[in-house]
C-alpha positions in Angstrom: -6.4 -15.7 -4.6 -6.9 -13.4 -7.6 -10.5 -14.3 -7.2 -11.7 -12.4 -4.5 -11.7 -8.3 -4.4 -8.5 -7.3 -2.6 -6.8 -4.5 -1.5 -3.2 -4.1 -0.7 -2.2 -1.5 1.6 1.6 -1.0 1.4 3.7 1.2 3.3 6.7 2.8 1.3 10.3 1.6 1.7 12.8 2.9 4.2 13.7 6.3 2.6 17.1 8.4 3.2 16.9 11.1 6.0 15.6 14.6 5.3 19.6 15.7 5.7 20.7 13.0 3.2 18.3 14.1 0.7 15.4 16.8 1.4 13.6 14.9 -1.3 13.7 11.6 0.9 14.0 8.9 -1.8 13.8 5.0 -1.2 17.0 4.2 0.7 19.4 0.9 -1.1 17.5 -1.4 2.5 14.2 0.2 1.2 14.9 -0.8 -1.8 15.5 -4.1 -1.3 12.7 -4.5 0.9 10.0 -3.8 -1.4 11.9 -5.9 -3.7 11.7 -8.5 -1.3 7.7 -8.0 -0.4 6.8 -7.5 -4.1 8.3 -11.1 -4.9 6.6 -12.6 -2.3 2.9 -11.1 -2.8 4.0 -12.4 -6.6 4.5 -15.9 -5.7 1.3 -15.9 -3.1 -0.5 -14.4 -6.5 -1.4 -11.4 -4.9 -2.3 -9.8 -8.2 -3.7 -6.3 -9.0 -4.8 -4.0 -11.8 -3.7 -0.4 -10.8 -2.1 0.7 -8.5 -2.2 4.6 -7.0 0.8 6.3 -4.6 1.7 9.6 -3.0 3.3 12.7 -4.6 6.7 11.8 -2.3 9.2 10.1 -4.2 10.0 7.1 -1.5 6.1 6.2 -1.9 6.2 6.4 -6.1 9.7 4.4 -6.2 8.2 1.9 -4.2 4.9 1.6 -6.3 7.6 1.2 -9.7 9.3 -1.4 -7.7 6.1 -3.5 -6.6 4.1 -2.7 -10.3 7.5 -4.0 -12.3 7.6 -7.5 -9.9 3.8 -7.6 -10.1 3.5 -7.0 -13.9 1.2 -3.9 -13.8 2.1 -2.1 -16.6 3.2 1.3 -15.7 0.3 3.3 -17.2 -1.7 1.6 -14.2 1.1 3.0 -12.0 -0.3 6.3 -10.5 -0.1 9.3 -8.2 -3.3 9.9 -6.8 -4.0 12.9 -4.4 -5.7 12.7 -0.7 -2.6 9.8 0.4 0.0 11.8 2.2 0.4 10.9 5.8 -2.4 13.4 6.8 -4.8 13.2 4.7 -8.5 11.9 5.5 -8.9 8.8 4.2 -12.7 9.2 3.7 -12.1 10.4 0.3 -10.2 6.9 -0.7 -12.1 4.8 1.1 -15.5 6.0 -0.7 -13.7 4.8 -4.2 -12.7 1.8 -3.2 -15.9 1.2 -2.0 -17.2 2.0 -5.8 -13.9 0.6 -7.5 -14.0 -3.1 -7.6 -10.8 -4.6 -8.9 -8.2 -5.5 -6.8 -6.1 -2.4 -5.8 -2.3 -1.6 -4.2 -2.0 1.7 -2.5 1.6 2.9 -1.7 1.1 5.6 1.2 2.8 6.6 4.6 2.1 5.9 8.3 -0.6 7.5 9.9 -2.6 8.1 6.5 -2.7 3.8 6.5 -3.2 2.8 10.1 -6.1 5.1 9.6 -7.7 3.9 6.2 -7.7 0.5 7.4 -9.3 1.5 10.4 -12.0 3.1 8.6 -12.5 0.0 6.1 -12.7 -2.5 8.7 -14.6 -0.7 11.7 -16.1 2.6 10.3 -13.8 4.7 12.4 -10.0 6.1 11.5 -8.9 6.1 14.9 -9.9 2.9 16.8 -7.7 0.6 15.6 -3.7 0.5 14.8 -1.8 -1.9 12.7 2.0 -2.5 12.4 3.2 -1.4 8.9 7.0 -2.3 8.2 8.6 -0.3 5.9 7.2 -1.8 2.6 4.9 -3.7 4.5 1.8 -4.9 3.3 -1.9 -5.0 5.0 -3.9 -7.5 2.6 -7.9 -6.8 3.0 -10.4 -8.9 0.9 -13.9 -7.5 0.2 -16.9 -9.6 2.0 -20.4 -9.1 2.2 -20.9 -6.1 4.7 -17.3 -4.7 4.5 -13.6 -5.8 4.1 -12.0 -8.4 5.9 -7.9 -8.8 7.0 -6.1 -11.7 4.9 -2.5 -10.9 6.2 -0.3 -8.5 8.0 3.5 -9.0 6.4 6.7 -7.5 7.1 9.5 -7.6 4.8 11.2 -9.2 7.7 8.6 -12.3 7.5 8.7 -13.1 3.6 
């Protein structure tokens, strides 16, 4: 699968409550999850070079979690601005139309319903997909645009 130009779109792990922790760090389930995910995308060979996350600690512990499993070394592990929950994804979905090796982004609910959107039908609001916590949306590159592979939930692998 390697082949093809993908992009993984992965929602963080389930984090601790704002009372537990104000910080909101990965949760031991949400841990676990992306454990669980990140093996699984490893033994489908769902392989990437770099992959970017949020400033919040529940999305960068779960982007350590899935580059460790997925052997990208951790120099290739990064925060990158413009992925918080409300942020436009115009600005990301320019690079990765520039970009073109295979990419995971580690981000929050709506900030990935509506990248996807835009990818696959021009517009961030039309369409909605179900992200698990430290679920994956897999899109492949195609002539004319990006197409969906898979939808998986931790609770499917």
């Amino acid at each position: 699968m390697a082949s093809r130009l993908q992009l993984l779109l992965v929602r963080h792990g389930e984090s601790t409550s704002t009372v537990e922790n104000p910080q909101r760090p990965l949760a031991i389930t949400g841990r676990q999850h992306a454990e669980l995910m990140a093996t699984w995308l490893d033994r489908c060979d769902y392989g990437v070079e770099e992959i970017i996350h949020s400033s919040k600690l529940r999305a960068r512990q779960t982007a350590k979690i899935f580059g460790c499993r997925l052997g990208v070394h951790a120099t290739r592990v990064q925060e990158r601005t413009g992925l918080n929950p409300h942020d436009d994804p115009a600005p990301i979905a320019e690079m990765l139309e520039v970009d073109r090796r295979p990419v995971m982004i580690v981000s929050h609910l709506p900030f990935l319903n509506r990248l996807t959107s835009l990818l696959l039908v021009g517009d961030p609001d039309r369409l909605q997909f179900q992200f698990s916590d430290a679920g994956a949306v897999i899109l492949a590159k195609v002539s004319g645009g990006w197409r969906i592979e898979a939808v998986v939930g931790h609770e499917m692998v």
